[in-house]
Each structure stands twice: as structure tokens, then as C-alpha cells.
C-alpha positions in Angstrom: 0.0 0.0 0.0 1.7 3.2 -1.1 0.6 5.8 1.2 2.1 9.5 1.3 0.4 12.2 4.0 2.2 15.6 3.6 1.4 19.1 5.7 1.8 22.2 5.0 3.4 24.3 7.8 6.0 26.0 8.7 7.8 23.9 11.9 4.6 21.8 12.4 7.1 19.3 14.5 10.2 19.4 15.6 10.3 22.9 16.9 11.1 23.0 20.3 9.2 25.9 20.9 5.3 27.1 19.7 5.2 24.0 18.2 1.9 23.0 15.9 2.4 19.7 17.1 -0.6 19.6 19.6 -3.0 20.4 17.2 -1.9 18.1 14.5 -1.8 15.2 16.9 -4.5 13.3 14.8 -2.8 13.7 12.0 0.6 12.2 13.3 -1.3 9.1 14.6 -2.5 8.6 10.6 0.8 8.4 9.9 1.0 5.4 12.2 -2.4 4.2 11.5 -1.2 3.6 8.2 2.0 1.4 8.8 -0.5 -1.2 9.7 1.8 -2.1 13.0 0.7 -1.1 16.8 4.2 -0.1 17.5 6.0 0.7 14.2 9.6 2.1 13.6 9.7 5.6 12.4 12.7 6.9 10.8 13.1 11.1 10.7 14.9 13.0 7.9 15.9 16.7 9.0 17.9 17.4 5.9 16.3 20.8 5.0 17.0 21.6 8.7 20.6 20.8 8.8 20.0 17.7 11.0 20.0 19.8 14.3 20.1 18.3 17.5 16.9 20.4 19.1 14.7 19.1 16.1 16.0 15.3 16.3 15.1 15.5 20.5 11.7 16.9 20.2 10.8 14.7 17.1 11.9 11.2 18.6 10.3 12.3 22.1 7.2 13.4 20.6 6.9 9.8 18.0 7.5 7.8 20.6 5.0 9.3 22.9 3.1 8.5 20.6 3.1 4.6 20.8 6.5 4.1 18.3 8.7 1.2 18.9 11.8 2.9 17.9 12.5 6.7 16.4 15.5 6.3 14.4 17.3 9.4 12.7 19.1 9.8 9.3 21.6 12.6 9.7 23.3 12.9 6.0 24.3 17.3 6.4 27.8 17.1 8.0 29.6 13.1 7.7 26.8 11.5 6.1 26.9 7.4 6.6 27.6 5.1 3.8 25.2 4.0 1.2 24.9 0.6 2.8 23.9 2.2 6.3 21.3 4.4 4.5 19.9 2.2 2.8 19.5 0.0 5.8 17.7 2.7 7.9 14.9 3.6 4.9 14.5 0.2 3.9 13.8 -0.9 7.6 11.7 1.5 8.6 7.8 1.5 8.7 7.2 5.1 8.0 9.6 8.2 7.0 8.8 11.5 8.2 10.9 14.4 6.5 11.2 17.8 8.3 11.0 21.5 6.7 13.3 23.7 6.3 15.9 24.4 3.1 13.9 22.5 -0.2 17.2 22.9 -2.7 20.1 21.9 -0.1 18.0 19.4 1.3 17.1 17.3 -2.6 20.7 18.3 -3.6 22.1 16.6 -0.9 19.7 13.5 -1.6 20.8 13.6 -5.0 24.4 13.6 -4.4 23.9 10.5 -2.4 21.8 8.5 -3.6 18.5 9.3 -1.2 16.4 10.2 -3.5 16.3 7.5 -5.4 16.0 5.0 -2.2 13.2 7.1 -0.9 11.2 6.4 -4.3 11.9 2.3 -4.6 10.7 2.8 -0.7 7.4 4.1 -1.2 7.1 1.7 -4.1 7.6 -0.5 -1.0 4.8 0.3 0.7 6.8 2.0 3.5 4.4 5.2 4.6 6.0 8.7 3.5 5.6 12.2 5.4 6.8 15.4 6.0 5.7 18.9 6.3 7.2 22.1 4.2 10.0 20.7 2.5 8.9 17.4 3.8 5.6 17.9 1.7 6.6 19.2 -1.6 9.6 17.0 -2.3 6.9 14.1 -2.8 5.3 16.1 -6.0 7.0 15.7 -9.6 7.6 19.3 -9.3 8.1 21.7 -6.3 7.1 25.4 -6.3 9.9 26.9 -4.3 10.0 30.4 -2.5 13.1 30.7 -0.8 13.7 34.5 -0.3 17.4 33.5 1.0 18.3 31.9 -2.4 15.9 34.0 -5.3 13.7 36.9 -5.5 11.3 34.7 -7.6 9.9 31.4 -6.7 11.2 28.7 -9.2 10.3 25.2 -10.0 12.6 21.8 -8.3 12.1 18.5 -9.9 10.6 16.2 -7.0 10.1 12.6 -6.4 7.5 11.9 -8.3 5.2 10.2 -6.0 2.1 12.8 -6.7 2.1 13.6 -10.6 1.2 17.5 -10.2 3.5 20.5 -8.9 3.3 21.1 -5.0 3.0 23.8 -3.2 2.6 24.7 0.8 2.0 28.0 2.5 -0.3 29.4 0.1 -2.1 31.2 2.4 0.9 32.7 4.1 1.6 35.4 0.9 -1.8 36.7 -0.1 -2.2 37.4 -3.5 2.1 36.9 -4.5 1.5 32.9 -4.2 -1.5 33.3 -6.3 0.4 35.2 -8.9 3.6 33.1 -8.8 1.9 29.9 -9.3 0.0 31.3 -11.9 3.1 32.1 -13.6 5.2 29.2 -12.4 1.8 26.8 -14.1 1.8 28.5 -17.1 5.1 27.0 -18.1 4.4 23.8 -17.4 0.7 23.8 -18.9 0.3 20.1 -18.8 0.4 19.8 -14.8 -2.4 20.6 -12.3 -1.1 22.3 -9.1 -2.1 21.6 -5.5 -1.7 24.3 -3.6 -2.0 23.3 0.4 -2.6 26.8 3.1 -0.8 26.5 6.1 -2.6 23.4 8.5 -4.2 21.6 5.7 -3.2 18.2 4.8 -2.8 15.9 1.6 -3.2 12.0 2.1 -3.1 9.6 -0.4 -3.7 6.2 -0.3 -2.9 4.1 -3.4 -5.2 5.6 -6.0 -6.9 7.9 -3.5 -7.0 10.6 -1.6 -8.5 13.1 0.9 -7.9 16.6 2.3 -7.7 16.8 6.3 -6.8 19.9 8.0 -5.7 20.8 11.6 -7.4 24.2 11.7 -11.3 24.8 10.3 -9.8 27.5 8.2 -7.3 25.6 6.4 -7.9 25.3 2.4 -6.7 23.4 0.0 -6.7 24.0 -3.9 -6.2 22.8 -7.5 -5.2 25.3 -10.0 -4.2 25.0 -13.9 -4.2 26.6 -17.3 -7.3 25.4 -19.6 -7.7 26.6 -23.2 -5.7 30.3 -22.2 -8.0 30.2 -18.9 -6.0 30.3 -15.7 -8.5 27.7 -13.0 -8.7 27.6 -9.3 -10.6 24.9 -7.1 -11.2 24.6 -3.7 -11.0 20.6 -2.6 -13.3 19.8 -0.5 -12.5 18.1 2.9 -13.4 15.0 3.4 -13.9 11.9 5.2 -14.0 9.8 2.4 -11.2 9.1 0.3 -12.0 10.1 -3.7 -10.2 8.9 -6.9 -6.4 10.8 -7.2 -6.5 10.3 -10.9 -9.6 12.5 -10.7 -7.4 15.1 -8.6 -4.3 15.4 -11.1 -6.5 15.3 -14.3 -7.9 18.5 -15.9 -11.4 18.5 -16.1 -13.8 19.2 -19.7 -14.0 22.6 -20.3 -17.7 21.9 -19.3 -16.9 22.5 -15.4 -18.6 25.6 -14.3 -16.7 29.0 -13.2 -13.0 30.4 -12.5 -13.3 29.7 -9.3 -15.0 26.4 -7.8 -15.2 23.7 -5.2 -14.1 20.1 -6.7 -16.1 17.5 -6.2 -16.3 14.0 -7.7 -17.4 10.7 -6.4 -16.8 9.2 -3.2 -14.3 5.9 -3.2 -15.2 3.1 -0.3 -13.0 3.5 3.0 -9.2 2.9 2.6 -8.8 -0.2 5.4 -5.0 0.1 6.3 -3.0 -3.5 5.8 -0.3 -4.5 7.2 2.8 -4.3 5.2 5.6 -7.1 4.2 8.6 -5.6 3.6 
């Protein structure tokens, strides 16, 4: 069961200090729920945060309060471990969570050793993959990047791949910029759709499905795109329910009503979570 559950916040977890964590406690025991285990092994990644110590303590305290067997940590910034002794952590573990922070240093340095490519055959695995910021777009074929330290203007990172449309967190937290960036950003890569996650809402998906959760009531989450020189924007409904991804990440008919609409399509039964074999 491939199963990938990002947020988008700032330091949701792993912030020692006015933490989101509380109120995103539900969502962290998803996570878990979906490992199929009672007591599973997590394993954190705090790349994009330059594997500091304060982030490692108050992640592995926090996971294993919450019922974890074992919190393990891959630290790859300063003497990274060998390929062997990566590979044994991801492979081993029963979910991965990936922390915010730096997007670019963060895939570079996954690149350069060979992460990336482990953390794809993974999910393939069925091992459960999440993350928040950083942690969150990486999973998307493409991420929309604003990083005022690096560019004036947002630009576009090649992902993972495990969603098939461009990512992007924080929407709400630039009103009106993100809007116009994205739209931009979209219209050179016309063929994608773009989800585009406010601060505190939440992407799960499940195999072929999906479902928006938030932490706060007034969390959104949207899909925009370019359709016949039109630029689109759709709220996504939060749900219960999962609904069909491919539904999600393909443009709809020109038939769908209005610039501006709440998506909608058919219910799918209740994901039941299995246990893995890996």
C-alpha cells in the first residue's frame, strides 16, 4: 500500500518551541495508523533543517509518545553514513517523516547521495512517507519553491514523483504573491495541475486515493491549472471519504462551471489500512 500524507506548515514538529504539534496530533497518529503495526519504527529525515540536535530530540520524544517502537534518525548534512547504512535505515523502517526547512540543499544533498532514489523504490515498497514544508513538496513531480534567502522569484525543483502534479505549501501565508507566482510558475508547465495546500491543511493519499484533512477549520486546499488560455482555481473539499487521485491530477472538460470552484467528484469506499511485508 503506497501511502504519502504531507502538511503544510511552517515547523509543524520538531520545533522546540510554539510548536503545531498539539493540534496536529491526529494527524501524526495517521501516519502510524497507516503502517498497519501497533508499535511501528519511524525513521526522521531533518535534511532541509541541517539535521539539528533540538529538532532530532523533540521529534523522537514526541513519535514515541506516541506509541513508536523505535525513532531512528538519518543525519546525512555534516559526515553522512555510507550507502549501505542508508539504505538500511529507509528500507527498515515502517514510516519516514521528512522535516521543513531548506527544499534545494535538502534534494541536492539526496541527489548527491543517492537518497532520492532509495526514498522512491521505498514508497514503491509500501513504506508510509511524510513530511511537512520541505517534507511535503519534495513528494510532488515538481516543487514550487519560494526561498527569499536563495531567489527573489519562486522557481520550480524536480521532486520525487510520488504525486504527478506541482506542489505547493503555504499558500495562504503570501496573499495574493503565491496566487500570482503559481500562476506564472503553471503557465510554463501547462500540462500539470497544481495543489496548492494553506498553512494546516493536509494531503493524504492512499494508493489511488485521496482526501484533504486539515488541523485548523480555516485551512484550504486547492487545485489550479491553465485550460484553453483560462487560468483555473478549485477549492478541494475536505473529506472523510477518500476520492479517486487520478480525478485530482487530471484537468477536467471545459464543461466544469466557473474560475473559481469547489471540486467534487465521487466518493471511493474507506481505505482499510493492511499490514505491510517488507
Amino acid at each position: 500500500m503506497a501511502t504519502f500524507i504531507g502538511l503544510s506548515n511552517w515547523d509543524e514538529i520538531g520545533k522546540p518551541h510554539g510548536s503545531r504539534a498539539i493540534s496536529a496530533k491526529h494527524i501524526h497518529r495517521e501516519v502510524l495508523k497507516r503502517t498497519g503495526k501497533e508499535h511501528p519504527k519511524v525513521l526522521y529525515i531533518p535534511t532541509a533543517k541541517e539535521d539539528r540536535e533540538d529538532y532530532i530530540d523533540f521529534f523522537q520524544k514526541y513519535y514515541l509518545n506516541l506509541g513508536c517502537s523505535e525513532v531512528d534518525v538519518l543525519c546525512l548534512r555534516k559526515n553522512p553514513p555510507s550507502k549501505k547504512e542508508i539504505a538500511d535505515k529507509i528500507f527498515s523502517a515502517d514510516a519516514i517523516y521528512v522535516n521543513g526547512g531548506n527544499t534545494l540543499r535538502m534534494m541536492k544533498t539526496w541527489k548527491r547521495l543517492g537518497v532520492d532514489t532509495m526514498l522512491k523504490q521505498a514508497h514503491k515498497k509500501g513504506i508510509v512517507m511524510s513530511g511537512h514544508s520541505a517534507g511535503t513538496v519534495c513528494w510532488f513531480t515538481y516543487d514550487f519553491c519560494w526561498m527569499p534567502e536563495v531567489t527573489k522569484r519562486p522557481f520550480r525543483l524536480t521532486g520525487l514523483g510520488a504525486v504527478g502534479a506541482m506542489g505547493c505549501v503555504h499558500y495562504d501565508s503570501r496573499p495574493g504573491q503565491a496566487h500570482k507566482d503559481l500562476k506564472m510558475m503553471l503557465k510554463r508547465t501547462p500540462r500539470l495541475v497544481a495543489i496548492a495546500l494553506d498553512d494546516d491543511a493536509v494531503l493524504e493519499v492512499v494508493n489511488d486515493t485521496y482526501r484533504i484533512l486539515t488541523t485548523v477549520s480555516t485551512a484550504k486546499a486547492r487545485r489550479t491549472f491553465w485550460r484553453d488560455g483560462e487560468y483555473v482555481i478549485e477549492e478541494i473539499q475536505q473529506t472523510k471519504s477518500f476520492k479517486d487521485l487520478k480525478t485530482l491530477l487530471t484537468k477536467p472538460n471545459k464543461s466544469s462551471p466557473g474560475r473559481r470552484s469547489v471540486l467534487g467528484v465521487p466518493d471511493i469506499p474507506k481505505v482499510t489500512p493492511t499490514k505491510l511485508s517488507l
